[in-house]
N, CA, C and O atoms as a printed pandas DataFrame, in Angstrom:
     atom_number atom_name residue_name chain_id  residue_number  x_coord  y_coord  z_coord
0              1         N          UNK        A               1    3.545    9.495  -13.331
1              2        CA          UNK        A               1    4.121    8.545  -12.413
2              3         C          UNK        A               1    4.947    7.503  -13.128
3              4         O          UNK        A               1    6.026    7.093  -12.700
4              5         N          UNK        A               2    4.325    7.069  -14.337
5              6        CA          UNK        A               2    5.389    6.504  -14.809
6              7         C          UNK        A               2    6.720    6.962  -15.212
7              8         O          UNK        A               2    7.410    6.019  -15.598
8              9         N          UNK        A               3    6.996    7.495  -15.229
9             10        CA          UNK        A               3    8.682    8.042  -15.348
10            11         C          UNK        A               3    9.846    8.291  -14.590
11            12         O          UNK        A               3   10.966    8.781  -14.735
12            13         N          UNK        A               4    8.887    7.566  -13.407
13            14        CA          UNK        A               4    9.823    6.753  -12.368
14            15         C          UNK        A               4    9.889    5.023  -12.319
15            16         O          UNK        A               4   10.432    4.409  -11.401
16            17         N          UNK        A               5    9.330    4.481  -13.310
17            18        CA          UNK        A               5    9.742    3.436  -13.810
18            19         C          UNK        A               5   11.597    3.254  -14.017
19            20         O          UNK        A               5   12.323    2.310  -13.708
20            21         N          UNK        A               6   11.874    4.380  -14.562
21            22        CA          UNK        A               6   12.962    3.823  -15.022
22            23         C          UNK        A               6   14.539    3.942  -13.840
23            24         O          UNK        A               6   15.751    3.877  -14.047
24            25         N          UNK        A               7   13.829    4.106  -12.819
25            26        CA          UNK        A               7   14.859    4.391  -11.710
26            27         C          UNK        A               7   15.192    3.251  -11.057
27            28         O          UNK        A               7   14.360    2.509  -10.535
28            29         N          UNK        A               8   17.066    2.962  -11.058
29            30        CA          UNK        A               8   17.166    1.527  -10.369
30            31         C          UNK        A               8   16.653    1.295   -9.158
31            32         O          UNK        A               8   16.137    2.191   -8.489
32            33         N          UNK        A               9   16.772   -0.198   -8.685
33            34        CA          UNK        A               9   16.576   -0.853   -7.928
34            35         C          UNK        A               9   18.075   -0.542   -7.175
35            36         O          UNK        A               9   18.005    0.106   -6.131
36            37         N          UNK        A              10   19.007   -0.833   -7.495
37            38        CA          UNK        A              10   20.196   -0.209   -6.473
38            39         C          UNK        A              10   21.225    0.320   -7.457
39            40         O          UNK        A              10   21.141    0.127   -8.670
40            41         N          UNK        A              11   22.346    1.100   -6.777
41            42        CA          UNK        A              11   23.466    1.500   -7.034
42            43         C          UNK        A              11   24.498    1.330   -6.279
43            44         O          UNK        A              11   24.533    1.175   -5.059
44            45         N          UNK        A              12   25.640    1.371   -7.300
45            46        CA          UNK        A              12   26.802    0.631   -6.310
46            47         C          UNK        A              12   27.686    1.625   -6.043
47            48         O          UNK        A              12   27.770    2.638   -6.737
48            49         N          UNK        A              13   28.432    1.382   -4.967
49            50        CA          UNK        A              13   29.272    1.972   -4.416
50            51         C          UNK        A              13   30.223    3.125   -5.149
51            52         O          UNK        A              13   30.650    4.245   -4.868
52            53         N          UNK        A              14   30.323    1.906   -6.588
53            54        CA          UNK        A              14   31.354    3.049   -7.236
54            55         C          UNK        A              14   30.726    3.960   -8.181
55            56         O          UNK        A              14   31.217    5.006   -8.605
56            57         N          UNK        A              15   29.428    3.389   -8.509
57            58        CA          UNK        A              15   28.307    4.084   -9.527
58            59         C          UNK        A              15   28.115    5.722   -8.209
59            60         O          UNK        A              15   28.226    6.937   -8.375
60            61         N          UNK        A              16   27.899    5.135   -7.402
61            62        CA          UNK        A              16   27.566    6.491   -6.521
62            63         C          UNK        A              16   28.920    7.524   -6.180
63            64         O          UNK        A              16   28.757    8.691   -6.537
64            65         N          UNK        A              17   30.063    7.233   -5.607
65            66        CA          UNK        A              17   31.086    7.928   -5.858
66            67         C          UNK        A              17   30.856    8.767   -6.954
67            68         O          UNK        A              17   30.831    9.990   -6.810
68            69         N          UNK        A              18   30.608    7.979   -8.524
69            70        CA          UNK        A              18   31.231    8.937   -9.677
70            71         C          UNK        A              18   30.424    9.522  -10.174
71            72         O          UNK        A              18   30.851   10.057  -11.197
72            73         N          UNK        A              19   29.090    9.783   -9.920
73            74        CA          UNK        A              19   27.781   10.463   -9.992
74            75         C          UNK        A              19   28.404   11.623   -8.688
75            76         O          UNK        A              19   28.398   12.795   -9.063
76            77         N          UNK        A              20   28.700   11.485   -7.861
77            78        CA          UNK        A              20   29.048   12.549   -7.043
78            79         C          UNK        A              20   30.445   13.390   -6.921
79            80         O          UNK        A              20   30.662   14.388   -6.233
80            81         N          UNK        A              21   31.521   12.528   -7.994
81            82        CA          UNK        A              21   32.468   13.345   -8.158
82            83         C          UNK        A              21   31.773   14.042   -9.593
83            84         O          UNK        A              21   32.268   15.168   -9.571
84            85         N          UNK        A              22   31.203   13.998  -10.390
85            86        CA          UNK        A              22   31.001   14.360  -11.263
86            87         C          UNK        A              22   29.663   16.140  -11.187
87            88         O          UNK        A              22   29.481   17.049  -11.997
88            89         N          UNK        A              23   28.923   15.771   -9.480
89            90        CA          UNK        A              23   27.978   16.515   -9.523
90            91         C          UNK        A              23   28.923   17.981   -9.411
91            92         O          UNK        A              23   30.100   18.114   -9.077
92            93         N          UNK        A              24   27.802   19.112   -9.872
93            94        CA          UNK        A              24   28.582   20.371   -9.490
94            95         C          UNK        A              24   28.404   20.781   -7.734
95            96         O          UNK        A              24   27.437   20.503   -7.025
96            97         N          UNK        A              25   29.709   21.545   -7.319
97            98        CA          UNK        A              25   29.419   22.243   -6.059
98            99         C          UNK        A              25   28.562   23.401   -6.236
99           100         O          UNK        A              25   28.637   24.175   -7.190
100          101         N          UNK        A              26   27.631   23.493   -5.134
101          102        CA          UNK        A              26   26.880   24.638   -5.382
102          103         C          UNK        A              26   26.995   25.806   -4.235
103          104         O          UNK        A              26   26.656   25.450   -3.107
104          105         N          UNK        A              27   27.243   26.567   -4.325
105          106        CA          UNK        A              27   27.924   27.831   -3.332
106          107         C          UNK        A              27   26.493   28.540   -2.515
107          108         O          UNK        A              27   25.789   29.370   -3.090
108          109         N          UNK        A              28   26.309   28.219   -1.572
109          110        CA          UNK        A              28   25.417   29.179   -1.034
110          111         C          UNK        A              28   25.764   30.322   -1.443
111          112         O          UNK        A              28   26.948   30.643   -1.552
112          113         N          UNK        A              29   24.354   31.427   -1.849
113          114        CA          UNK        A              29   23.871   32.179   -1.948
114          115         C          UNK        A              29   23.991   33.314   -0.787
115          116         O          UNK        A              29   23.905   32.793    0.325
116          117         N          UNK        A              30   24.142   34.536   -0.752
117          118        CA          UNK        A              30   24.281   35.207    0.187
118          119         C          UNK        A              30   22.942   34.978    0.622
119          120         O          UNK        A              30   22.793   34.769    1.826
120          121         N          UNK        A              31   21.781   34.975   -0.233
121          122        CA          UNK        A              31   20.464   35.339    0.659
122          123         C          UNK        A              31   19.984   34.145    1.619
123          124         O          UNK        A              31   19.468   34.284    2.727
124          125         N          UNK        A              32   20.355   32.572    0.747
125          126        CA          UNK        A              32   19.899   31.868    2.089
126          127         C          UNK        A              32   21.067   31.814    3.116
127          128         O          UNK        A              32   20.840   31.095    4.089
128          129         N          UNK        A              33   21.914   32.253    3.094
129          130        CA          UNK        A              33   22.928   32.144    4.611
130          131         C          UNK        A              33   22.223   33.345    5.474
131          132         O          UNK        A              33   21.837   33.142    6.625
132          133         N          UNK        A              34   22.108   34.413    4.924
133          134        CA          UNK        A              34   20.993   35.179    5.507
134          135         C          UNK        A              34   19.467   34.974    6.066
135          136         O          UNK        A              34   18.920   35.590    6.981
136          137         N          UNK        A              35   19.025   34.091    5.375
137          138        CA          UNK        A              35   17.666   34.123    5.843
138          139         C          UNK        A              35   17.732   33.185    7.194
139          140         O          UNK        A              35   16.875   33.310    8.068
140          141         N          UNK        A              36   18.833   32.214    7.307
141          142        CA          UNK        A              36   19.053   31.428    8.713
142          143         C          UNK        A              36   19.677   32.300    9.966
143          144         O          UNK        A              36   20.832   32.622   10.241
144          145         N          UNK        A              37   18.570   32.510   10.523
145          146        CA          UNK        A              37   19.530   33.692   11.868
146          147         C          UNK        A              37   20.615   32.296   12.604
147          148         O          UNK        A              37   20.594   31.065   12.601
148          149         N          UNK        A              38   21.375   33.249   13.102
149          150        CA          UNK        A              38   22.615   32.602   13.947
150          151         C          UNK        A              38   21.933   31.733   15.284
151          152         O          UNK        A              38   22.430   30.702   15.738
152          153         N          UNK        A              39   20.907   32.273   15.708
153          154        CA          UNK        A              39   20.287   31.557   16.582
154          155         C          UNK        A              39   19.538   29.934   16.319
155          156         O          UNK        A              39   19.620   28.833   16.864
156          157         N          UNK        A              40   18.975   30.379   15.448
157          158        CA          UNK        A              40   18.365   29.395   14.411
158          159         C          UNK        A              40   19.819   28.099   14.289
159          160         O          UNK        A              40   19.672   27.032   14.885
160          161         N          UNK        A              41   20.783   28.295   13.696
161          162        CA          UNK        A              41   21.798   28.031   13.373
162          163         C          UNK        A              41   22.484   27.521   14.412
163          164         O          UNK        A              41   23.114   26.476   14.251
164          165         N          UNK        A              42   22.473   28.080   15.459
165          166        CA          UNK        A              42   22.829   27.187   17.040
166          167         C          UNK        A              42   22.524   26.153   17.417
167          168         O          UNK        A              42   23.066   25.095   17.738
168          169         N          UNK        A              43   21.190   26.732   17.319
169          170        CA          UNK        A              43   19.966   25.430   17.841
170          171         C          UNK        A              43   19.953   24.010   17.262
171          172         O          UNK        A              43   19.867   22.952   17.885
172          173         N          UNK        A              44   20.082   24.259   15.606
173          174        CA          UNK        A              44   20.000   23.300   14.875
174          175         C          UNK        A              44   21.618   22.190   15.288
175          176         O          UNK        A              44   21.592   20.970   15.451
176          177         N          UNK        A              45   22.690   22.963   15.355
177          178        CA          UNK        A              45   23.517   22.345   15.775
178          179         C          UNK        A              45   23.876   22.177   17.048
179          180         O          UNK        A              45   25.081   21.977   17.201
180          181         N          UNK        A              46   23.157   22.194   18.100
181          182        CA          UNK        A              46   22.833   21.116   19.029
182          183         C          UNK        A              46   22.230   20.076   19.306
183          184         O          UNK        A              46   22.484   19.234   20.167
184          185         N          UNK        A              47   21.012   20.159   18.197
185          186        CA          UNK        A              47   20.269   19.317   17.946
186          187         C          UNK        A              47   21.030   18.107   17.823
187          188         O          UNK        A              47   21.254   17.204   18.629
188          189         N          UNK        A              48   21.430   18.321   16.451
189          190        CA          UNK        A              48   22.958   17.643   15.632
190          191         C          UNK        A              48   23.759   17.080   17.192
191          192         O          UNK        A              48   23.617   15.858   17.239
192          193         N          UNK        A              49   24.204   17.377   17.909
193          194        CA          UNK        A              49   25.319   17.349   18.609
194          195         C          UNK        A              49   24.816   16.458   19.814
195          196         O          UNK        A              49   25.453   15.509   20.270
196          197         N          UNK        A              50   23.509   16.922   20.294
197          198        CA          UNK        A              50   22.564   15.831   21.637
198          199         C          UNK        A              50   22.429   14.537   21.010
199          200         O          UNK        A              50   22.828   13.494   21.527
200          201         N          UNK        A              51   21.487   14.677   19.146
201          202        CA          UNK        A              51   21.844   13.658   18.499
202          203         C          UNK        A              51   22.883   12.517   18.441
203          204         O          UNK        A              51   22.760   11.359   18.841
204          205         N          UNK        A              52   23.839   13.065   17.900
205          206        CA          UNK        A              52   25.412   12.640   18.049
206          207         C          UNK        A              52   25.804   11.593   19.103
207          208         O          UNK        A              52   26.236   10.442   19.038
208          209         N          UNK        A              53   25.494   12.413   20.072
209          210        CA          UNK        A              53   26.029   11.888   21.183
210          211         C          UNK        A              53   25.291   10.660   21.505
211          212         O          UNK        A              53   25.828    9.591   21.793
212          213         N          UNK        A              54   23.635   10.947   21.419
213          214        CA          UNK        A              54   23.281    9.992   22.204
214          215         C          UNK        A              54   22.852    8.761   21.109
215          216         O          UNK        A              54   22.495    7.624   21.417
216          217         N          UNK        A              55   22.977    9.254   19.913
217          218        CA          UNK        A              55   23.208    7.493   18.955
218          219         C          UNK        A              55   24.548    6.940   19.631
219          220         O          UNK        A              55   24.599    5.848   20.197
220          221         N          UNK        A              56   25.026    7.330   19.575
221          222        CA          UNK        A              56   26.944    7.006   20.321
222          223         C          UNK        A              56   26.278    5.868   21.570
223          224         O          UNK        A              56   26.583    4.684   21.718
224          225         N          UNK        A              57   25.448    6.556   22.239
225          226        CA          UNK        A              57   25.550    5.824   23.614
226          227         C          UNK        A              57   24.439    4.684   23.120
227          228         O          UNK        A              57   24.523    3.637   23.763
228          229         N          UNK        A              58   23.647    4.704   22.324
229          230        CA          UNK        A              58   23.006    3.789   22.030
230          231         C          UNK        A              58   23.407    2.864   20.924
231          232         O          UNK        A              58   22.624    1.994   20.545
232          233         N          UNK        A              59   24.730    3.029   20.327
233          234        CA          UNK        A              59   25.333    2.434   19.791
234          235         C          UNK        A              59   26.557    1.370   20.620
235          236         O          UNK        A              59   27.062    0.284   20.338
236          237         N          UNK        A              60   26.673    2.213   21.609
237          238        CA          UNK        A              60   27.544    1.435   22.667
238          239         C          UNK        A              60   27.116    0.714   23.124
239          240         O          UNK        A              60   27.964   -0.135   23.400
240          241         N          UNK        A              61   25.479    0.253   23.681
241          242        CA          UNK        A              61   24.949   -0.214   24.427
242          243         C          UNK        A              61   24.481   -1.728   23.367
243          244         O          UNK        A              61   24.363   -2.823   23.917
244          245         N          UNK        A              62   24.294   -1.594   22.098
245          246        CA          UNK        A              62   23.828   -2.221   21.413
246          247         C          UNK        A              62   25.303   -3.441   20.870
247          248         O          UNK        A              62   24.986   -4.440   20.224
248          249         N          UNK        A              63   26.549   -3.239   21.157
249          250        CA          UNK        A              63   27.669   -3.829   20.577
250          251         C          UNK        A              63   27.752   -4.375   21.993
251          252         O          UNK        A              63   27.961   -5.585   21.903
252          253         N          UNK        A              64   27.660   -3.910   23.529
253          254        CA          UNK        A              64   28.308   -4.385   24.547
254          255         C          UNK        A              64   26.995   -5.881   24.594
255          256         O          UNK        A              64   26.953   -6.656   25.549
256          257         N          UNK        A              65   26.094   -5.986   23.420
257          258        CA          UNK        A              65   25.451   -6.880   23.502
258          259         C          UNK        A              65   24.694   -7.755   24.971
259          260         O          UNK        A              65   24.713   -8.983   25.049
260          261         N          UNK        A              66   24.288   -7.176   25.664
261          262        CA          UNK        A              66   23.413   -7.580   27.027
262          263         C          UNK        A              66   22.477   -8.169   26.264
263          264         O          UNK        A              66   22.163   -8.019   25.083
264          265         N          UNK        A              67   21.905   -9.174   27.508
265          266        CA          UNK        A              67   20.925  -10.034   27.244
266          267         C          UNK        A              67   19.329   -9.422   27.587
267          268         O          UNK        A              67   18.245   -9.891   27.239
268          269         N          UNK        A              68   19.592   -8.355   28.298
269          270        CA          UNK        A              68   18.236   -7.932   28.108
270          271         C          UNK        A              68   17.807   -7.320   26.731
271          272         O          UNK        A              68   16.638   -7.267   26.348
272          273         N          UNK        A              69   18.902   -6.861   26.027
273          274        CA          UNK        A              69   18.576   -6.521   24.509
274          275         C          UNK        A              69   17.744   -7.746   24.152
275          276         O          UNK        A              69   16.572   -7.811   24.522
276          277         N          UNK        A              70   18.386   -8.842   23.356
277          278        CA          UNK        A              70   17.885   -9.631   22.856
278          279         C          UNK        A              70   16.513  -10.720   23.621
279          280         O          UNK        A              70   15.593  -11.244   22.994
280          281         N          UNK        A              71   16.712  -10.790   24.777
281          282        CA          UNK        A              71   16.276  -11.507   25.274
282          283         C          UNK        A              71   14.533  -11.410   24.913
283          284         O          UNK        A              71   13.849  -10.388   24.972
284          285         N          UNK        A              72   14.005  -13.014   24.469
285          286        CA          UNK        A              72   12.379  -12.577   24.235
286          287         C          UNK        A              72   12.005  -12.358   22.875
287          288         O          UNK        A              72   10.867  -12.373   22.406
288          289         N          UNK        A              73   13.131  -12.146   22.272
289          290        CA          UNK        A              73   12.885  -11.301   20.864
290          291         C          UNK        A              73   12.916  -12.489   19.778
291          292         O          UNK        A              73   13.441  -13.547   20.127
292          293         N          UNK        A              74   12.463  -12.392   18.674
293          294        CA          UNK        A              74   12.382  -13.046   17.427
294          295         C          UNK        A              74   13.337  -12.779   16.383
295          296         O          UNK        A              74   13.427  -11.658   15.882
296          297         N          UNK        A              75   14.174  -13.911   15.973
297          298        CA          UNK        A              75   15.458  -13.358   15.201
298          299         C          UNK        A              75   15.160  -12.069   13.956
299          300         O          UNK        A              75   16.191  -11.470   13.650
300          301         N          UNK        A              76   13.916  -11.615   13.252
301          302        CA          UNK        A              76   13.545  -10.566   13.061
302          303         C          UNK        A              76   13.704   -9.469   13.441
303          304         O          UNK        A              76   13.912   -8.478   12.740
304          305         N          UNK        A              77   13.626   -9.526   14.577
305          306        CA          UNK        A              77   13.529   -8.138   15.686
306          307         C          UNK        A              77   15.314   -8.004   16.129
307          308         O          UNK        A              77   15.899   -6.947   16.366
308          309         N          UNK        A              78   15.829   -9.196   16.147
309          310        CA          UNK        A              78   17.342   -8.906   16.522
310          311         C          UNK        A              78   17.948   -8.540   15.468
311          312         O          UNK        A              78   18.874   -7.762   15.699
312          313         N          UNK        A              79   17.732   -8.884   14.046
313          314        CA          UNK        A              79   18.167   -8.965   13.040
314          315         C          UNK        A              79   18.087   -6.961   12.608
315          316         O          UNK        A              79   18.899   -6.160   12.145
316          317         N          UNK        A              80   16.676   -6.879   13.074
317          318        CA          UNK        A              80   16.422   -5.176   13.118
318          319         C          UNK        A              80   17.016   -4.613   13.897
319          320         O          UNK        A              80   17.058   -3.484   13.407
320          321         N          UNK        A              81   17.571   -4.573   14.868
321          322        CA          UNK        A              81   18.722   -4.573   15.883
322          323         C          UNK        A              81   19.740   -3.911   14.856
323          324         O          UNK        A              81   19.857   -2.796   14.350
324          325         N          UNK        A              82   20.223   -4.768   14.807
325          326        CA          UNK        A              82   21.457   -4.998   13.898
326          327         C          UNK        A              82   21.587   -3.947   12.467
327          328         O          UNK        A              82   22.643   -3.412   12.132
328          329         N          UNK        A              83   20.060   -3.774   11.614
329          330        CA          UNK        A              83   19.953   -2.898   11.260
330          331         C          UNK        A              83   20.181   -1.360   11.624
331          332         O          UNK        A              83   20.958   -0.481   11.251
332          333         N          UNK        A              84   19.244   -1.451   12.433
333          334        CA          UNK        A              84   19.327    0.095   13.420
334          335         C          UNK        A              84   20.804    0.132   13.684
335          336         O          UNK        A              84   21.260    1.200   13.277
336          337         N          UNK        A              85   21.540   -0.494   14.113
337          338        CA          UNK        A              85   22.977   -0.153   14.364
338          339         C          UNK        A              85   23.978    0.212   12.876
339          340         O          UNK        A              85   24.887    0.970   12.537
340          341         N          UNK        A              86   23.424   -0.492   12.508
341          342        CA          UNK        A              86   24.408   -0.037   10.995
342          343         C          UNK        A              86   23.963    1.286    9.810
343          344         O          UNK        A              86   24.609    1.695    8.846
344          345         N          UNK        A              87   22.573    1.740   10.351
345          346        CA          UNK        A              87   22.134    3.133    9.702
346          347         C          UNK        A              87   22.478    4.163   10.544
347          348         O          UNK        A              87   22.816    5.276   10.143
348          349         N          UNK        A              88   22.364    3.662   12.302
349          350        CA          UNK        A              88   23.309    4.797   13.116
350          351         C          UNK        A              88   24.147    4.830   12.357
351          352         O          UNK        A              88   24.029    5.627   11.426
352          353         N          UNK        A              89   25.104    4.147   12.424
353          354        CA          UNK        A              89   26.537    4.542   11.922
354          355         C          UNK        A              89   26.648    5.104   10.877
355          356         O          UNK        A              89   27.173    6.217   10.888
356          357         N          UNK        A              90   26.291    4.651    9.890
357          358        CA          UNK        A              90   25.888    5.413    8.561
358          359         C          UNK        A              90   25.614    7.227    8.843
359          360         O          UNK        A              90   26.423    8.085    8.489
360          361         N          UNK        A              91   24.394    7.491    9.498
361          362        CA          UNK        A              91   23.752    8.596   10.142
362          363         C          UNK        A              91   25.345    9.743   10.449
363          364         O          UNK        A              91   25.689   10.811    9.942
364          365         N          UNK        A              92   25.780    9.120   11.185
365          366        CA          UNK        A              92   27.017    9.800   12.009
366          367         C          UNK        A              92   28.189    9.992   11.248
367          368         O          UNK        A              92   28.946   10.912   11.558
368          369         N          UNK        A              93   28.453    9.226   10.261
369          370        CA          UNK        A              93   29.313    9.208    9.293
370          371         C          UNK        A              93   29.024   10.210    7.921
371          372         O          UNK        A              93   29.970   10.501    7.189
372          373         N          UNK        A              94   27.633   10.711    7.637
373          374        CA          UNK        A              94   27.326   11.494    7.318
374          375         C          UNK        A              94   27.419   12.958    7.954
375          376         O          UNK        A              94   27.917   13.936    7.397
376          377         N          UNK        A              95   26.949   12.926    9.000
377          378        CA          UNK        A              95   27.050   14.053    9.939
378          379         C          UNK        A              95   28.179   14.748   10.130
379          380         O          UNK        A              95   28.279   15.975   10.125
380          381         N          UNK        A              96   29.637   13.400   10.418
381          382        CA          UNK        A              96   30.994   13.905   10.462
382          383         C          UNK        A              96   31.271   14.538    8.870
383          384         O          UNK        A              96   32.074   15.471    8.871
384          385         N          UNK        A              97   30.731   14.167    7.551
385          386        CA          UNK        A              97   31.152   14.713    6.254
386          387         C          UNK        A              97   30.587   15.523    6.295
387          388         O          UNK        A              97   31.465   16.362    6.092
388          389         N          UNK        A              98   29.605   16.131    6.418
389          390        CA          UNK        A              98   28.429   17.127    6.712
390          391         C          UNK        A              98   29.742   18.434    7.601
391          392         O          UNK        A              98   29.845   19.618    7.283
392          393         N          UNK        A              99   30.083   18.136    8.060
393          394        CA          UNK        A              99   30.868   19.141    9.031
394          395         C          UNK        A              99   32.041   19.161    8.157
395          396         O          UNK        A              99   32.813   20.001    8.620
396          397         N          UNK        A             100   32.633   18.510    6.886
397          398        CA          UNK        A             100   34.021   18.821    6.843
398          399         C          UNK        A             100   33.952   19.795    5.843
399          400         O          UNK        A             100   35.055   20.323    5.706
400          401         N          UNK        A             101   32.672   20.477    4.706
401          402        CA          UNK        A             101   32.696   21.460    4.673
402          403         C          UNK        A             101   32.289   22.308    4.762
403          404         O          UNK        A             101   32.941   23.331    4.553
């Protein structure tokens, strides 16, 4: 366990870029594109896609800022709000790179 001592506390933006231009591409394998049936493979990307959609609408709902959102709440809890909205986005912004290849 100790030899995860030596793993940062954060990385920056450009530290992460060049760790990832630097990683190798790795080519699926005929056997695992095979072992995922097409059905399998559907499913999962609807999942993806109901997903999608409905962070979207709960992302919409969370910027058009209503007062029943906040209302009651402890600047903690709004502040987590605010969180949750910015890892959606994150989430989806992955998802769209995820699809470009």
């Amino acid at each position: 366990m100790s030899n995860f001592n030596s793993l940062p506390n954060s990385i920056s933006h450009k530290q992460l870029n060049s760790l990832l231009a630097k990683a190798r591409k790795q080519p699926l394998s005929s056997h695992d594109s095979i072992s995922l049936s097409s059905k399998e493979q559907e499913s999962f990307e609807e999942l993806l896609v109901n997903w999608s959609s409905l962070s979207r609408k709960l992302l919409d709902e969370l910027q058009r800022k209503h007062d029943y959102i906040v209302e009651g709440k402890k600047p903690q809890a709004i502040m987590a709000l605010g969180a949750l909205a910015a890892h959606l986005n994150m989430a989806i912004q992955a998802r769209n790179a995820s699809n470009l290849e």
